[in-house]
NUMARLO-544244 format. One record per residue (C-alpha): y, z, x; residue in one letter; chain. Coordinates in steps of 0.1 Angstrom, whole numbers. Example, Ala and Ser with C-alpha at 12.3 -4.5 7.8 and 13.67 -1.06 7.14 Angstrom:
- -45; 78; 123; a; A
- -11; 71; 137; s; A
This chain:
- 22; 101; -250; x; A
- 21; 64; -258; x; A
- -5; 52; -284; x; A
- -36; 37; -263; x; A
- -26; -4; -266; x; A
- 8; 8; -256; x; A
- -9; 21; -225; x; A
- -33; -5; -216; x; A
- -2; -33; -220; x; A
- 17; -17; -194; x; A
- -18; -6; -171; x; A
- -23; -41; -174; x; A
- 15; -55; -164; x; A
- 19; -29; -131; x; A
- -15; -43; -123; x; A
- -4; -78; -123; x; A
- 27; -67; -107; x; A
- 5; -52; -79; x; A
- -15; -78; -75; x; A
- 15; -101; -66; x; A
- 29; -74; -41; x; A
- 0; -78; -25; x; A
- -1; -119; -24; x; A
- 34; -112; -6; x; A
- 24; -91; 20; x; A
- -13; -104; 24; x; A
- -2; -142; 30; x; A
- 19; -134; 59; x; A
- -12; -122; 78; x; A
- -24; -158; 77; x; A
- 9; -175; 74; x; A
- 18; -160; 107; x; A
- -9; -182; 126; x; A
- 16; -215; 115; x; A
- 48; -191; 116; x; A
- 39; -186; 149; x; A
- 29; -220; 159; x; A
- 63; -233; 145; x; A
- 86; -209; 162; x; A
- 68; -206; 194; x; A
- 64; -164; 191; x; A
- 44; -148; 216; x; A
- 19; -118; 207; x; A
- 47; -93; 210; x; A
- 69; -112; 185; x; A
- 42; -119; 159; x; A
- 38; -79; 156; x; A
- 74; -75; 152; x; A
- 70; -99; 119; x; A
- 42; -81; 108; x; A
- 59; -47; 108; x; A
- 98; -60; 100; x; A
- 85; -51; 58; x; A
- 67; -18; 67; x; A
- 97; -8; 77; x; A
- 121; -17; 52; x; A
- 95; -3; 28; x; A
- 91; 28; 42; x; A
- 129; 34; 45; x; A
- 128; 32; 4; x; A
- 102; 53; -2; x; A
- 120; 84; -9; x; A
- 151; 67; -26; x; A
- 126; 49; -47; x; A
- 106; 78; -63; x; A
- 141; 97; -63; x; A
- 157; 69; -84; x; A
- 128; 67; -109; x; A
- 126; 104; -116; x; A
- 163; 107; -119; x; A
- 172; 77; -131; x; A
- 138; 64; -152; x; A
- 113; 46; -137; x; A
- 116; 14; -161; x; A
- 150; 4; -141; x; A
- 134; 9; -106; x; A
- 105; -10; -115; x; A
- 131; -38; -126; x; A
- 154; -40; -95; x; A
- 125; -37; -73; x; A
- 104; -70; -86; x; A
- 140; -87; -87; x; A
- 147; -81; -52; x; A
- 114; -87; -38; x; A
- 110; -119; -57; x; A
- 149; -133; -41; x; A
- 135; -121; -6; x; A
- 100; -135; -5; x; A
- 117; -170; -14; x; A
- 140; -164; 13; x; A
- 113; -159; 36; x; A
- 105; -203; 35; x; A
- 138; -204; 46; x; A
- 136; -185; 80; x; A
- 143; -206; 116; x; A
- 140; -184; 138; x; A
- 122; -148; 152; x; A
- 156; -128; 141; x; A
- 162; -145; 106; x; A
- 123; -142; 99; x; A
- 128; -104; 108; x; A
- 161; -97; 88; x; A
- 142; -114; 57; x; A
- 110; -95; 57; x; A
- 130; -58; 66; x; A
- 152; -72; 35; x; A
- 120; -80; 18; x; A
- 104; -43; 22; x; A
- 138; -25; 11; x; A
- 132; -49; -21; x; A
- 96; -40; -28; x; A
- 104; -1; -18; x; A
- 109; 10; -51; x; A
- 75; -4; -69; x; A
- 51; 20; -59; x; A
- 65; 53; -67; x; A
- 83; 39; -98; x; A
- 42; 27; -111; x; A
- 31; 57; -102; x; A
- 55; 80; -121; x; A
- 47; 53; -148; x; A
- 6; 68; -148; x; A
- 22; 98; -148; x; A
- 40; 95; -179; x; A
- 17; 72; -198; x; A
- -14; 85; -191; x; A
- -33; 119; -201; x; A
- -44; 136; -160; x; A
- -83; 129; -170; x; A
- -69; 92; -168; x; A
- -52; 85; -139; x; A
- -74; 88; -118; x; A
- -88; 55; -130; x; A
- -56; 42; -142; x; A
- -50; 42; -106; x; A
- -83; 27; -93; x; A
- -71; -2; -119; x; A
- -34; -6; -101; x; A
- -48; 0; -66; x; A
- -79; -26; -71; x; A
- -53; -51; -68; x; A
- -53; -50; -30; x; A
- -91; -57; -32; x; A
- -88; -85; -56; x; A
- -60; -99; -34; x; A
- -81; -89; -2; x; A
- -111; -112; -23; x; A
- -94; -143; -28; x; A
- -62; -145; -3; x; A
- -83; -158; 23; x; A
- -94; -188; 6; x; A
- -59; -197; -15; x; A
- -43; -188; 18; x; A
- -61; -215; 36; x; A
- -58; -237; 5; x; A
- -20; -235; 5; x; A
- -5; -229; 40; x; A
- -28; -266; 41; x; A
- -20; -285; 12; x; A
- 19; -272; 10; x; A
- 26; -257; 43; x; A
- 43; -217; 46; x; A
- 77; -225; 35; x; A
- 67; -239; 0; x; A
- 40; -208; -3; x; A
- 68; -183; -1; x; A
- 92; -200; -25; x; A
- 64; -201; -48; x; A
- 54; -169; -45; x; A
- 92; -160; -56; x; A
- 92; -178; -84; x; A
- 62; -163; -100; x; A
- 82; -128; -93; x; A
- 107; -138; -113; x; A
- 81; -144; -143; x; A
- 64; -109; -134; x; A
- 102; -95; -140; x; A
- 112; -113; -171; x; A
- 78; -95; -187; x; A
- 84; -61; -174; x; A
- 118; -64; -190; x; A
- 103; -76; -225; x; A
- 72; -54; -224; x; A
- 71; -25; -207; x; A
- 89; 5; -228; x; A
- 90; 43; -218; x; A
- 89; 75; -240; x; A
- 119; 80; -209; x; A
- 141; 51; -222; x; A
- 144; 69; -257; x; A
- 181; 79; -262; x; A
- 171; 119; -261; x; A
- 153; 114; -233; x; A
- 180; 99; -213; x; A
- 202; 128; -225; x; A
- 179; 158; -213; x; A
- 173; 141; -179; x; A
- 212; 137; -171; x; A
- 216; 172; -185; x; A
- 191; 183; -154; x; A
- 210; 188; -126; x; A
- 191; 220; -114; x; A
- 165; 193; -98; x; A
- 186; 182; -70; x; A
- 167; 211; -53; x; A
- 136; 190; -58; x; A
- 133; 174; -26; x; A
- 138; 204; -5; x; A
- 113; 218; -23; x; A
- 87; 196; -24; x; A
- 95; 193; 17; x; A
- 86; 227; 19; x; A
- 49; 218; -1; x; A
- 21; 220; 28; x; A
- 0; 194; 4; x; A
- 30; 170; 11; x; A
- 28; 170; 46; x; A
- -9; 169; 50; x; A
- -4; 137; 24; x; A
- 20; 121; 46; x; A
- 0; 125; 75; x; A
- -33; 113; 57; x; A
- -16; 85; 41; x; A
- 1; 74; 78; x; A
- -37; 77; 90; x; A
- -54; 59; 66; x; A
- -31; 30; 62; x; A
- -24; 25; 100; x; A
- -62; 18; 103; x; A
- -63; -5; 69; x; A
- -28; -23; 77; x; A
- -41; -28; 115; x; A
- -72; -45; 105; x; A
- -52; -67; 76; x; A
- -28; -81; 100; x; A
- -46; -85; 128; x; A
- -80; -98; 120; x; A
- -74; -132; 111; x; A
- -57; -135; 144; x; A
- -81; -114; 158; x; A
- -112; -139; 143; x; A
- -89; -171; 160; x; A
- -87; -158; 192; x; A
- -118; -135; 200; x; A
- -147; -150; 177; x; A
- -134; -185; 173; x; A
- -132; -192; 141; x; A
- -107; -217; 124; x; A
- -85; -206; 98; x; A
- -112; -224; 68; x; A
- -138; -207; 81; x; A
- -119; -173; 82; x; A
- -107; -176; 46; x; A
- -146; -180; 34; x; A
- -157; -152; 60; x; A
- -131; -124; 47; x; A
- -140; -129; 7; x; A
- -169; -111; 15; x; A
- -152; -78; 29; x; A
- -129; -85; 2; x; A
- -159; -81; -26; x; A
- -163; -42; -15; x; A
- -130; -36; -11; x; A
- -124; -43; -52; x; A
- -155; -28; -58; x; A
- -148; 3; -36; x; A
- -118; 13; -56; x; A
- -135; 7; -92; x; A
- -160; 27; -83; x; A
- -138; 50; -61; x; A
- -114; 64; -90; x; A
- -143; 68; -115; x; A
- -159; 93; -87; x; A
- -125; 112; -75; x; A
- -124; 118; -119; x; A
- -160; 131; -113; x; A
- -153; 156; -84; x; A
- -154; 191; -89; x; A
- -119; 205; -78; x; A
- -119; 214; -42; x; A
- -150; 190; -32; x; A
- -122; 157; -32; x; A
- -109; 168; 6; x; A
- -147; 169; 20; x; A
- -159; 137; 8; x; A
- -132; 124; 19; x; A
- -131; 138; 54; x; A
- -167; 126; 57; x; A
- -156; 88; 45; x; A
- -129; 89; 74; x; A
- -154; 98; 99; x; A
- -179; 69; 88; x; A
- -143; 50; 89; x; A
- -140; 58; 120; x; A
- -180; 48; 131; x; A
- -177; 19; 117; x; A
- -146; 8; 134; x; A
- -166; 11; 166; x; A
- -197; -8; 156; x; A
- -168; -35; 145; x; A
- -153; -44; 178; x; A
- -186; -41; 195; x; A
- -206; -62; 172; x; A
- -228; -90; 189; x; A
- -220; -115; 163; x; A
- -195; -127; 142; x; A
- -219; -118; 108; x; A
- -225; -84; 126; x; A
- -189; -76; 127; x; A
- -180; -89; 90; x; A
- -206; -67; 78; x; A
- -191; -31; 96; x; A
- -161; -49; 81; x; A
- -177; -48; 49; x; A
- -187; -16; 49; x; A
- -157; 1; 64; x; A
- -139; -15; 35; x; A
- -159; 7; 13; x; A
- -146; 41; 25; x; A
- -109; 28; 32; x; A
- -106; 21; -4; x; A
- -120; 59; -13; x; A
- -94; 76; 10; x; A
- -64; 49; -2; x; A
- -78; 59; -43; x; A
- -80; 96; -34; x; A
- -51; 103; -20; x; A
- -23; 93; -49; x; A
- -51; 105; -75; x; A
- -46; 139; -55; x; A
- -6; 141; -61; x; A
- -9; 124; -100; x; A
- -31; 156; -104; x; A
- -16; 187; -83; x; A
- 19; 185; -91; x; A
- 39; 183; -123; x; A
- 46; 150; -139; x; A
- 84; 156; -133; x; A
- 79; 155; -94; x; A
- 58; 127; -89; x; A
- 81; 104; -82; x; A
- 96; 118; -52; x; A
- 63; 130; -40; x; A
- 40; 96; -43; x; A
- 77; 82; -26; x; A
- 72; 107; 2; x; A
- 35; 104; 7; x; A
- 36; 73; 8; x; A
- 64; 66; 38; x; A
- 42; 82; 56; x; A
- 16; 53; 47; x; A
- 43; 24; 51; x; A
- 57; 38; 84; x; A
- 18; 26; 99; x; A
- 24; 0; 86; x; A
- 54; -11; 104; x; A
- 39; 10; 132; x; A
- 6; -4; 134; x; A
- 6; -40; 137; x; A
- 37; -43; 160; x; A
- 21; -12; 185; x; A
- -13; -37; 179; x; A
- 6; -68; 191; x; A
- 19; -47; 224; x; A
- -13; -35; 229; x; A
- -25; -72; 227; x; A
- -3; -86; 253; x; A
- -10; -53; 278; x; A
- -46; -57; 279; x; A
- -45; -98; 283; x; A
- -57; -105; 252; x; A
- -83; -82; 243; x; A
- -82; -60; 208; x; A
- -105; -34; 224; x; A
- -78; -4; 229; x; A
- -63; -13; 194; x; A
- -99; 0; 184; x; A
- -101; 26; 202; x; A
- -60; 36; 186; x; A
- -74; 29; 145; x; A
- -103; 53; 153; x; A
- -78; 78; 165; x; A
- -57; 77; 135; x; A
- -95; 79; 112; x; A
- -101; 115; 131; x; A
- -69; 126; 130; x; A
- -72; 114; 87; x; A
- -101; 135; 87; x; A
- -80; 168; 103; x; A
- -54; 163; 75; x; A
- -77; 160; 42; x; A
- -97; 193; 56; x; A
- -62; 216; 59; x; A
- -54; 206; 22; x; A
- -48; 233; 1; x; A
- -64; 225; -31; x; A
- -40; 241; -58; x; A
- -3; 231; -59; x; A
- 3; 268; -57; x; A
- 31; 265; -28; x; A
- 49; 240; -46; x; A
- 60; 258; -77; x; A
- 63; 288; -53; x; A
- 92; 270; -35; x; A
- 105; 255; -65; x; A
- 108; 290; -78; x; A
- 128; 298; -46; x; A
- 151; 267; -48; x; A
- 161; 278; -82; x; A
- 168; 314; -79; x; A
């Protein structure tokens, strides 16, 4: 175990890292409104966008935590912030509907690795009575993102346009690269430890067995849940604000910082509890945060007011980011440090598939109903029940796991 400044130094670096993953993949749900202004996209073709990185980042999911607990996750981390960085650059360079696609699938395959590679990071770095807020740290960068991206989005897409935004974004991954590469040093990159993890080939069995895990599917289909209901409402409600409550895009980007103040709060608060929780009790509170999810959803879209609907929003916020903590804090502390890896990478395709899912089946939905959001609703409280059914069936021991690793290495 790394000394404790050794662990707060990197905590703090895959934080800012985080935090700029974010910036990428938050701006685009306002950029959009000009992107889709400039290239004359209809509903439909805006969603495509939208989803074009889900899917890309879902397709490196599983590579991603394979490569970083085969391969160390240092390297991962590295070509993943790289790539990223080239592609959202490239993205203030796209003309047309197809080129803006190819980018932002290019994009996703680029920022594929990050999460698992992090993740297995905590793992390694941090005793399990930590991680769970080690992770609240790392994952409080969507909130602090979801806080201020409305108002520097409005700032910049004005003052510099979408193009320039992207290129700048780039640049700062470059910076966020050259400091993992100086800074960031694993007990894994020791010589000896390189050595006993190429002398391991008995773990190509791992995925099979970890496929076999019950936990991992429940995970994959609680993850696809819960982010199919917060990616929906990221990419769609600024559009959503435009077209059904008439805002304009200034007035949006003051609106969401308050949403975006219990979303960062949420997930503070969120991975001190899940630390708190007696084992077991984690999958009951949160089936009973999906199911106020899912209440709140409904109050949303029926709202009378515009200050009616930002404060479900609010609110809604607050269990989204206990589910989104709770979930990775679940595999960090179940299964051995050696698998986490591959199983945050397959959890979590199961999160980044609704996200290429969700905002394109969103924009379909859209055009089907002439305009109105109502049955895209209706779809994100479906996915908050069927979240609910998934935490509930959880076994609470990682039991099954080590019984079919034991079978995959007899």
């Amino acid at each position: 175990m790394l000394p404790k400044r050794d662990r707060n130094l990197i905590l703090i670096l895959l934080f800012l890292g985080w935090c700029l993953g974010n910036l990428d993949r938050y701006i685009m749900n306002y950029a959009v409104l000009q992107i889709t202004e400039d290239l004359s996209l209809s509903a439909s073709s805006t969603g495509i966008i939208l989803s074009s990185f889900f899917l890309g980042y879902a397709i490196m999911q599983m590579p991603g935590g394979w490569l970083a607990d085969r391969f160390g996750a240092r390297k991962v981390l590295l070509a993943s912030v790289i790539l990223w960085s080239i592609f959202t650059g490239l993205s203030g360079a796209a003309w047309s509907l197809a080129s803006m696609v190819i980018i932002r699938f290019l994009f996703g395959i680029g920022e594929g690795g990050f999460q698992p590679s992090s993740s297995k990071i905590i793992s390694n770095t941090f005793p399990v009575k930590e991680r769970g807020r080690a992770m609240s740290v790392m994952l409080s960068s969507s909130g602090i993102v979801a806080l201020i991206i409305p108002v520097l989005s409005a700032f910049l897409l004005t003052a510099i346009g979408w193009r320039t935004t992207f290129v700048v974004f780039g640049a700062i991954g470059a910076l966020i690269a050259f400091l993992y590469w100086k800074f960031v040093r694993l007990p894994e990159d020791r010589p000896e430890e390189k050595l006993a993890r190429a002398a391991k080939p008995a773990e190509k069995g791992l995925l099979s067995s970890l496929m076999k895990t019950p936990l991992i599917w429940n995970m994959v289909i609680a993850y696809f849940c819960i982010y199919a209901v917060n990616w929906g409402l990221a990419t769609w409600i600024p559009t959503y604000l435009v077209q059904d409550r008439g805002l304009d895009l200034i007035s949006i980007g003051w609106v969401q910082t308050i949403p975006g103040v219990t979303l960062l709060l949420g997930i503070f608060l969120s991975g001190y509890l899940v630390d708190k929780l007696p084992e077991g009790k984690e999958k009951i509170v949160g089936a009973i945060a999906c199911a106020l999810t899912g209440l709140m959803l409904y109050l949303m879209f029926t709202a009378p007011s515009v200050a009616a609907f930002i404060t479900y929003q609010t609110i809604v916020n607050l269990f989204i980011a206990f589910v989104i903590t709770l979930l990775p804090v679940i595999i960090l502390k179940q299964l051995p440090t050696s698998v986490t890896g591959t199983a945050m990478g397959i959890a979590n395709t199961g999160g980044q598939l609704a996200g290429f899912a969700t905002p394109m089946a969103i924009g379909f939905i859209v055009d089907a109903f002439d305009g109105s959001f109502n049955a895209a609703f209706w779809m994100l409280i479906v996915f908050a029940v069927i979240c609910i059914i998934a935490i509930l069936t959880m076994r609470n021991k990682g039991e099954l796991f080590d019984r079919a690793k034991a079978e995959a290495s007899a």
